[in-house]
C-alpha positions as CSV (number, residue, x, y, z in Angstrom):
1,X,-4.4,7.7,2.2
2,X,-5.0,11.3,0.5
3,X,-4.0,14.2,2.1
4,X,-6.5,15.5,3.2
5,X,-8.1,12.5,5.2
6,X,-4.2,12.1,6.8
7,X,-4.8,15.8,8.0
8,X,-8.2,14.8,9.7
9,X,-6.8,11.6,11.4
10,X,-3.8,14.1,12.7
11,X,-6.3,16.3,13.9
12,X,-8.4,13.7,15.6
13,X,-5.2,12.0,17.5
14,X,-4.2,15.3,18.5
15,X,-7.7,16.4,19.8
16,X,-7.8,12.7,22.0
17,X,-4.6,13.6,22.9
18,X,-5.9,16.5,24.2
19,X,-8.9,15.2,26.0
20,X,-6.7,12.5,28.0
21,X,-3.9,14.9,29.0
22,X,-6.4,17.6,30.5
23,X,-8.3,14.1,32.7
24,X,-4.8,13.1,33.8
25,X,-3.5,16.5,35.1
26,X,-6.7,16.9,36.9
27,X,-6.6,13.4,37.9
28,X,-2.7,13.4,39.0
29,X,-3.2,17.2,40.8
30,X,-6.9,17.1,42.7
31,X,-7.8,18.8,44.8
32,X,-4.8,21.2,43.8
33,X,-1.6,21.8,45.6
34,X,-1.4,25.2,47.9
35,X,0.9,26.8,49.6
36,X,1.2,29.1,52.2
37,X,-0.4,32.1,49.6
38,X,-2.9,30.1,48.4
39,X,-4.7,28.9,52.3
40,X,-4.1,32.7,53.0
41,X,-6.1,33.7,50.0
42,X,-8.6,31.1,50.2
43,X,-9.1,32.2,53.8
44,X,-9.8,35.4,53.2
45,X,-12.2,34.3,50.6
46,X,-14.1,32.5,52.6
47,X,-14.3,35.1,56.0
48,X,-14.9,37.8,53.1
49,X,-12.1,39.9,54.9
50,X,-9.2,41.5,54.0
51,X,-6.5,39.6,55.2
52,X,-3.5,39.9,52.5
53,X,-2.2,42.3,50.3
54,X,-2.0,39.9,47.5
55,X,-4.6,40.5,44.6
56,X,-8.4,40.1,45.7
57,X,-9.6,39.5,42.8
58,X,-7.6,35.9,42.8
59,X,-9.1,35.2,46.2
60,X,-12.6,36.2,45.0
61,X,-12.3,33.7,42.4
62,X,-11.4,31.1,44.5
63,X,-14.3,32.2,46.5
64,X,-16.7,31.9,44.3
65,X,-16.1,28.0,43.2
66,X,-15.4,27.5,46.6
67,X,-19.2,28.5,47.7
68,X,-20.6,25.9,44.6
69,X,-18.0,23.1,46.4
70,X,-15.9,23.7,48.9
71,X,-12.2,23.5,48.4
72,X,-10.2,24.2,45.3
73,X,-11.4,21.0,43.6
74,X,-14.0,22.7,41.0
75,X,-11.7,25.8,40.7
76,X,-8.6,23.3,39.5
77,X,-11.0,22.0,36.9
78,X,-11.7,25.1,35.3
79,X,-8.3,26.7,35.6
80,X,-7.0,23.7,33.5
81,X,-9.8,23.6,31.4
82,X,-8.9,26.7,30.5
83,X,-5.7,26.2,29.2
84,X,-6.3,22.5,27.8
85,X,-9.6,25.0,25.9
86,X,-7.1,27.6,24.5
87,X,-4.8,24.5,22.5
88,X,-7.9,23.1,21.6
89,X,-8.8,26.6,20.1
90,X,-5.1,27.0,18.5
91,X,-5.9,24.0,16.4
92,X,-9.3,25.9,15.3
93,X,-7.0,29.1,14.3
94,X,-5.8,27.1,11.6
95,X,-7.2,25.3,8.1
96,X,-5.3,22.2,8.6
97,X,-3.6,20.2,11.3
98,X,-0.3,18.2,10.8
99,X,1.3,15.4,12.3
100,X,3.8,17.5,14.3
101,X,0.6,18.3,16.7
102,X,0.3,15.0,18.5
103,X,3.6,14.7,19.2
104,X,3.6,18.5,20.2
105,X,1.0,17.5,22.4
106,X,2.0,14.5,24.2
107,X,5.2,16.7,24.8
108,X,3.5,19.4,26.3
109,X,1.4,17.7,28.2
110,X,4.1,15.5,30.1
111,X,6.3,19.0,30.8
112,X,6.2,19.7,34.0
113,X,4.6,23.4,33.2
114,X,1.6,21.2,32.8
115,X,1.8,18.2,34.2
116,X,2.8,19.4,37.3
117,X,2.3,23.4,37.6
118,X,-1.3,23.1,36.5
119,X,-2.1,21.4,39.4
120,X,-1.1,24.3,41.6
121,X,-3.4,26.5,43.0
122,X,-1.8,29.8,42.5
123,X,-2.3,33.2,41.1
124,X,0.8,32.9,38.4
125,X,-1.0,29.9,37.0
126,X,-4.5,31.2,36.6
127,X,-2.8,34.7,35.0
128,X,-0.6,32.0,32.8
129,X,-3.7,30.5,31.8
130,X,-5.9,33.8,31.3
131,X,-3.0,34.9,29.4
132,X,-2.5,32.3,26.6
133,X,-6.5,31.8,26.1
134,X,-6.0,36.0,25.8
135,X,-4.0,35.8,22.6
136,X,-5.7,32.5,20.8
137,X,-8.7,34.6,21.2
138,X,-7.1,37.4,19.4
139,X,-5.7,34.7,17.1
140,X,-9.7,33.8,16.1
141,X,-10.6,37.2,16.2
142,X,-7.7,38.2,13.5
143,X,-8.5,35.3,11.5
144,X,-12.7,35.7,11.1
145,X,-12.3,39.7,10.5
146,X,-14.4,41.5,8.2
147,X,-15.3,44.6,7.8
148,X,-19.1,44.0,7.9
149,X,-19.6,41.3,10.5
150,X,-17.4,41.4,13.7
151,X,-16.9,38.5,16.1
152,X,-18.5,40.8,18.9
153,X,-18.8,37.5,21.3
154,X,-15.3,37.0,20.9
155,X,-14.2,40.4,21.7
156,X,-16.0,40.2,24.2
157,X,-14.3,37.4,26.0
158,X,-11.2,38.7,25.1
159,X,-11.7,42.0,26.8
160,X,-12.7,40.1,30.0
161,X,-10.1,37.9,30.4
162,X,-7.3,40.4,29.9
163,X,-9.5,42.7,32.5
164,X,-9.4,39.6,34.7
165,X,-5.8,38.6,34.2
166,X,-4.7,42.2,34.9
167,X,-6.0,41.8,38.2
168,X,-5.2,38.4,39.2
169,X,-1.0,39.7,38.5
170,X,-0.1,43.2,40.0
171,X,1.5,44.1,36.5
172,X,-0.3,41.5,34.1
173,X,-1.9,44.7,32.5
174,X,0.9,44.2,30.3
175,X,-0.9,41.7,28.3
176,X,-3.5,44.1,27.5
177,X,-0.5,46.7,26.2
178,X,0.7,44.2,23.8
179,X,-2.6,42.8,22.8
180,X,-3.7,46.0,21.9
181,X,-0.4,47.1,20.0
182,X,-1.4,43.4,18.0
183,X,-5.4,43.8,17.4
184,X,-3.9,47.8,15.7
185,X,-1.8,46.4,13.8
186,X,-4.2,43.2,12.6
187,X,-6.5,45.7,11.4
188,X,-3.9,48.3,9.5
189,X,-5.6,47.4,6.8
190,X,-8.4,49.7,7.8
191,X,-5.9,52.4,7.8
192,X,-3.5,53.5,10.9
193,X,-5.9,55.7,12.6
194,X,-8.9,53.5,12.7
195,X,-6.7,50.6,13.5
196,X,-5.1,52.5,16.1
197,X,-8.5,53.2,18.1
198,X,-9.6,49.8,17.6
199,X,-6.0,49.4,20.1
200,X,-7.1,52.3,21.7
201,X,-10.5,50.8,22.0
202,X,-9.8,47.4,23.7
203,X,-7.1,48.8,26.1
204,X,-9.7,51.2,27.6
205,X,-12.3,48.8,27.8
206,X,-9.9,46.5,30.1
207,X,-9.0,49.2,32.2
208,X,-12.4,50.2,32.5
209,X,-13.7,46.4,33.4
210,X,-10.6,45.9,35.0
211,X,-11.0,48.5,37.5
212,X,-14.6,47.4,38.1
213,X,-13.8,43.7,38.8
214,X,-11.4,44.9,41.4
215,X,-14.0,47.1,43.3
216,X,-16.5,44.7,43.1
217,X,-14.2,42.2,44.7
218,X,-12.7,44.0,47.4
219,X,-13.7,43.3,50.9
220,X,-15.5,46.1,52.8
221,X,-13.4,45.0,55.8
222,X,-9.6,44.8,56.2
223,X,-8.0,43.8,59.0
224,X,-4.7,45.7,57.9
225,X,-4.4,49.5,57.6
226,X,-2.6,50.4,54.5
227,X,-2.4,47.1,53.6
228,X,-3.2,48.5,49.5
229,X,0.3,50.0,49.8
230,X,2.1,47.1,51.3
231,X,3.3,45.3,48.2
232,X,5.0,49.2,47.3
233,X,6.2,49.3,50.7
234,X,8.5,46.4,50.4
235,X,9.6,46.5,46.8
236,X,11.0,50.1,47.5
237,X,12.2,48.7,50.7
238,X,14.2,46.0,49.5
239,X,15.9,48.4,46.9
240,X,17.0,50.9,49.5
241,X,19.0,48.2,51.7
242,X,19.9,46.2,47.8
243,X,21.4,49.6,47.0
244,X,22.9,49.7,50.5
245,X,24.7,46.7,50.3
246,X,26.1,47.3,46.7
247,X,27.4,50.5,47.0
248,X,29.4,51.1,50.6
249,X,28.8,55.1,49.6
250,X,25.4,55.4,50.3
251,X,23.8,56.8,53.3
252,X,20.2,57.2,54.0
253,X,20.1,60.9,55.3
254,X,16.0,61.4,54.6
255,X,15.2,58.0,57.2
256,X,18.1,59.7,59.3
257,X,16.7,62.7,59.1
258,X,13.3,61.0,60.5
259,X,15.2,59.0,62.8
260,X,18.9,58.6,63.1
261,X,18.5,55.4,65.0
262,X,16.1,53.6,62.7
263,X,18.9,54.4,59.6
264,X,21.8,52.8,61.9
265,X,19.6,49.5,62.7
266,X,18.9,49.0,58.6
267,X,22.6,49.7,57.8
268,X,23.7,48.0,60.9
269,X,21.6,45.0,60.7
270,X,20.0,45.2,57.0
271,X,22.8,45.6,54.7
272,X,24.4,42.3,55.9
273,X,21.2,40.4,55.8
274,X,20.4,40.9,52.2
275,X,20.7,38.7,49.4
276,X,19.1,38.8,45.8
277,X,17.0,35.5,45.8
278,X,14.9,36.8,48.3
279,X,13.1,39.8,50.4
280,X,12.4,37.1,53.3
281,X,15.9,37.1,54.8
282,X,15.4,40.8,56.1
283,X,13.1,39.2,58.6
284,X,15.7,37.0,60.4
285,X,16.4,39.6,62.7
286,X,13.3,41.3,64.3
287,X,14.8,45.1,64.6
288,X,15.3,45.1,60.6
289,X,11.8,44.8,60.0
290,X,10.3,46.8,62.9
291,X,12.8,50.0,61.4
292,X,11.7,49.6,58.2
293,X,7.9,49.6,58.9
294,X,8.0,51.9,61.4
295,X,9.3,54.6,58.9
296,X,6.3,56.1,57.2
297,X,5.8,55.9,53.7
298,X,6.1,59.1,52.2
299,X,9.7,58.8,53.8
300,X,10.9,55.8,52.2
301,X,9.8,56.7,49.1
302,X,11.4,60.2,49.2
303,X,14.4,58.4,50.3
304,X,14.5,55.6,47.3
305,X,14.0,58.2,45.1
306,X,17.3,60.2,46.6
307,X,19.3,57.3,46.5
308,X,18.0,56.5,42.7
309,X,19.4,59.8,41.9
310,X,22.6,60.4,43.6
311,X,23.3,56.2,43.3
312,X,22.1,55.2,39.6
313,X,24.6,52.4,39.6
314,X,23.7,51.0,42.6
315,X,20.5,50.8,41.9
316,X,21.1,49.1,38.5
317,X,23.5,46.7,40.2
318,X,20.9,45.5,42.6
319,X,17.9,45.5,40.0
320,X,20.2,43.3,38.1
321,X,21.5,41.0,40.6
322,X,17.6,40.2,41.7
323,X,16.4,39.6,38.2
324,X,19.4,37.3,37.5
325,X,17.8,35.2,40.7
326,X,14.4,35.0,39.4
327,X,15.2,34.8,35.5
328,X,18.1,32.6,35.1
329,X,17.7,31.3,39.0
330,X,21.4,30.0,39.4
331,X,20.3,29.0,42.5
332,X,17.0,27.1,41.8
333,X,16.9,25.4,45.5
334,X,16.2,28.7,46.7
335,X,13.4,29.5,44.3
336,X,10.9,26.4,45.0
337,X,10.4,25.4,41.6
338,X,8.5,22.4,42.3
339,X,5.7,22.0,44.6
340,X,2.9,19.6,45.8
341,X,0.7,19.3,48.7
342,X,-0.7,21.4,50.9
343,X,0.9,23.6,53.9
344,X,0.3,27.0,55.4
345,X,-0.5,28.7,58.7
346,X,-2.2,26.3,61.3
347,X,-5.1,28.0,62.5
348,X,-6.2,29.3,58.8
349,X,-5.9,25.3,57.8
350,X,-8.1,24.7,60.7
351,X,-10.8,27.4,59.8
352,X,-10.7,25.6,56.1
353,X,-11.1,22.1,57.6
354,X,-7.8,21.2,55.2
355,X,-5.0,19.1,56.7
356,X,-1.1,20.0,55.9
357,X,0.8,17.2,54.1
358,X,2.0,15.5,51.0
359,X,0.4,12.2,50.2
360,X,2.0,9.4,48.0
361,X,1.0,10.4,44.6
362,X,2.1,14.1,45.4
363,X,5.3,12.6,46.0
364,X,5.3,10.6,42.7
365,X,4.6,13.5,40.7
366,X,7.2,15.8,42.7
367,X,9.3,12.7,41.9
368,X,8.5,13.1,38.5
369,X,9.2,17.1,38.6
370,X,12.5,16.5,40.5
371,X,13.6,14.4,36.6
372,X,13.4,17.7,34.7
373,X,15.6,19.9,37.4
374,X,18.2,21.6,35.8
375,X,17.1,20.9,32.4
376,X,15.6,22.8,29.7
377,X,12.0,22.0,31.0
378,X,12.4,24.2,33.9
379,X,14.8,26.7,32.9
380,X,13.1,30.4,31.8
381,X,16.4,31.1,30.2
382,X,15.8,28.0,27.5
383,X,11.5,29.4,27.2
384,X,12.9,32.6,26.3
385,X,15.6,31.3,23.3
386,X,12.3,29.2,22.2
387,X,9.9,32.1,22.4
388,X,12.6,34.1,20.4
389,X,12.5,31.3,17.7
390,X,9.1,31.6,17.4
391,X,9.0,35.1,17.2
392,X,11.0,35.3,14.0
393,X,9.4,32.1,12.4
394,X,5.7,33.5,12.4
395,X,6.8,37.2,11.6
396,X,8.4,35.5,8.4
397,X,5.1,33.8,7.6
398,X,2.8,36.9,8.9
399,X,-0.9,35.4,8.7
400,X,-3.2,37.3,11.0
401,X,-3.1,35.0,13.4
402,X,0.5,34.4,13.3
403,X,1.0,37.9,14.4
404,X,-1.3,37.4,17.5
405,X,0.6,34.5,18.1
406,X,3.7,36.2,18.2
407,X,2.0,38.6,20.6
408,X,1.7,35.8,22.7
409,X,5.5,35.5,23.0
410,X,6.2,39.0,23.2
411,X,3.6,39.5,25.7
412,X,5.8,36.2,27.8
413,X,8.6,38.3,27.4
414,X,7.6,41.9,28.5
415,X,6.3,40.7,31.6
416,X,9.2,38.7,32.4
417,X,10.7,41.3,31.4
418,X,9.1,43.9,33.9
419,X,10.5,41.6,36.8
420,X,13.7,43.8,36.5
421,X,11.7,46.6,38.3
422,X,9.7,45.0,40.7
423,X,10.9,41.5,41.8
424,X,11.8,40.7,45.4
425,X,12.2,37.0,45.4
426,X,13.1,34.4,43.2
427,X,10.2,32.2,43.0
428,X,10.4,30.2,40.0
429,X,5.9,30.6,39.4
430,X,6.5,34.2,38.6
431,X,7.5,33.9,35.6
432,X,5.6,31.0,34.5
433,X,3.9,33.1,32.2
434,X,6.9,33.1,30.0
435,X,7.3,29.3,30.0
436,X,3.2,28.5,29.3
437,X,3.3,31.0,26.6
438,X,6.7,29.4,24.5
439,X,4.8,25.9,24.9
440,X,1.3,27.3,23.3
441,X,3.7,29.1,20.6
442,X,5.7,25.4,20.2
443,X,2.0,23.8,19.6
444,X,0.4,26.2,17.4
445,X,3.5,26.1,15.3
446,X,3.5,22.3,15.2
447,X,-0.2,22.4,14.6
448,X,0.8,23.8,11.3
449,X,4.4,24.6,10.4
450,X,5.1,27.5,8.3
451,X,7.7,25.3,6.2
452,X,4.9,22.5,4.7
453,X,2.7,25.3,3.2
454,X,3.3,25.6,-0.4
455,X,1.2,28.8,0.3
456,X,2.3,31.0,2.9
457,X,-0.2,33.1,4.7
458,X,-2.9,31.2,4.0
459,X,-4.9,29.5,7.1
């Protein structure tokens, strides 16, 4: 068998390979698993009012495929078609496929990031998935260049889902910082100030689009005032009763100044309520939550900011001790890394004709997740070494669209990375990004490993 016809047959497994695993996730996962966010959001979808203060651009998706069928049926289809599309499109980034892609493949596809998480119908997933396709279409765009024909259609695309994905994830914007850091430095060649407007270029154009998605999909009715400023609320929240408990020096003169009693009841009742996994826990006593809500904004921000000031440490002690939950999750029970089936509030569940439950095959397949529990399969910690690895190996080799595959990875890593500022729970989704983007780096560099090329560079 020649070489060449070896290659095709690789390629051909690989792609059937590809074609079965994206039928049996749908098939093993319809009509999707949600949770208590995702009834809330498709609720508010389908009254068209502002009910949440999670992204509305995720619910207006949901939405829309919800109006073609109802239910998150057709949505699940496309979301995984999505990212079963981009690894078909990572095998088209390159000349030639090897035999280490069908057994990348069937690995992938039996992870639980895929097998299982796919099937879920939240925002982290969809973002996940916008996120990958993002950087393989950079990866085509890099590799077709020229200076008299660009791949307009594909730029295109690209600009839109990074617009997209930076609204579906309060900081997923990030992926359109590092894509346009790569797409610069793709196109050097063209010397550093035109490549660094072609950056330039692309990261306005998402934040233009961006910003435009996000208007045209918010509700004109909301049945929360101020709910826009609700996910700021709590974060800076959170950090004033985290610094609290980790430094017994600090005092929160500007809410005392406001109200002496309201400061008393958060020290009192707060401080021994918190712990890093989770925001949630403030709300097992009632007062806690009433005093911190009923302070007004503009005050708890001045006061965070004091406290950042006069108690750095404290500050860094909490920020760490919360990103240690959700990054290394030494207590994984607490940060539902599995999930199947469908639960959430009882009346919205009524309204969307859905019943609450797990049936028998959701319990196979969280059966099936349960195996891979405390293991490098669901461990962020292991994605991270791997995206690392991956880093290095295609910097070494440097083709165009190795570097906007190591974008990929670096983009996993910064936005993990920006969880050190802004998480308040542990939830093992949010950083799913991270995971999905090391197992599309482990394909594309099975597809065709830098070490069988007897010419570098080349694709």
């Amino acid at each position: 068998m020649t070489s060449t016809r070896s290659r095709l047959i690789a390629e051909r497994v690989t792609q059937a390979i590809l074609v079965v695993g994206f039928l049996l996730v749908v098939a093993a996962n319809m009509p999707g698993h949600l949770s208590n966010d995702s009834i809330r959001q498709l609720h508010e979808a389908r009254a068209g009012v502002r009910e949440t203060w999670a992204p509305v651009v995720y619910a207006s998706i949901l939405g829309a495929f919800d109006k073609i069928i109802p239910g998150t049926g057709l949505y699940l289809i496309a979301s995984i078609f999505l990212f079963f599309a981009s690894l078909w499109g990572i095998m088209g980034s390159r000349a030639r496929v090897s035999w280490f892609a069908p057994l990348a493949a069937v690995a992938l596809v039996l992870s639980p990031s895929v097998m299982l998480y796919q099937g879920i119908v939240w925002k982290d997933v969809l973002f996940a998935n916008l996120g990958v396709a993002s950087f393989v279409l950079l990866a085509h765009i890099a590799k077709v260049w020229r200076a008299d024909q660009k791949p307009w259609i594909a730029i295109a695309a690209l600009v839109i889902a990074l617009a997209v994905a930076g609204q579906v994830r309060q900081n997923g914007l990030i992926t359109a910082i590092v894509a346009a850091g790569v797409l610069g430095w793709t196109l050097r060649g063209l010397g550093w100030h035109r490549a660094a407007m072609w950056g330039l270029g692309l990261l306005t154009a998402v934040a233009v689009i961006s910003h435009i998605v996000a208007l045209a999909c918010t509700p004109k009715t909301s049945l929360v005032q101020g709910i826009e400023n609700q996910g700021i609320r709590s974060l800076i929240q959170y950090d004033i009763v985290g610094m609290a408990a980790n430094d017994p020096a600090v005092k929160l003169e500007v809410i005392s100044a406001q109200s002496p009693s309201v400061a008393q009841t958060i020290m009192t009742y707060g401080v021994p309520l918190y712990v890093p996994e989770r925001i949630d826990y403030l709300q097992q006593n009632p007062r806690v939550g009433q005093a911190l809500d009923g302070v007004p904004l503009r005050v708890v921000g001045l006061q965070w900011i004091s406290l950042i000031r006069h108690h750095p440490m404290a500050y860094i002690h909490h920020r760490w001790d919360v990103f240690d939950a959700v990054f290394m999750t030494p207590h994984i029970d607490s940060c539902l890394p599995l999930y199947v089936g469908v639960d959430g509030p009882a009346e919205d569940l009524a309204d969307l004709n859905l019943t609450s439950g797990v049936d028998a095959v959701d319990q196979k397949l969280y059966n099936y997740g349960t195996r891979f529990l405390d293991t490098p399969a669901i461990s962020h910690l292991a994605f991270a070494g791997l995206a690392f690895a991956l880093i290095v190996g295609l910097l070494i080799r440097r083709s165009p669209q190795d570097i906007a595959m190591a974008g990929l990875m670096m983009s996993g890593l910064a936005f993990a990375g920006s969880f050190f500022l802004i998480s308040i729970a542990c939830d093992y989704r949010y950083l799913y990004f991270l995971d999905l983007a090391a197992l599309a780096g482990m394909f594309y560099v099975a597809v065709d490993p830098p070490w069988t090329r007897a010419q570098s560079g080349k694709a």
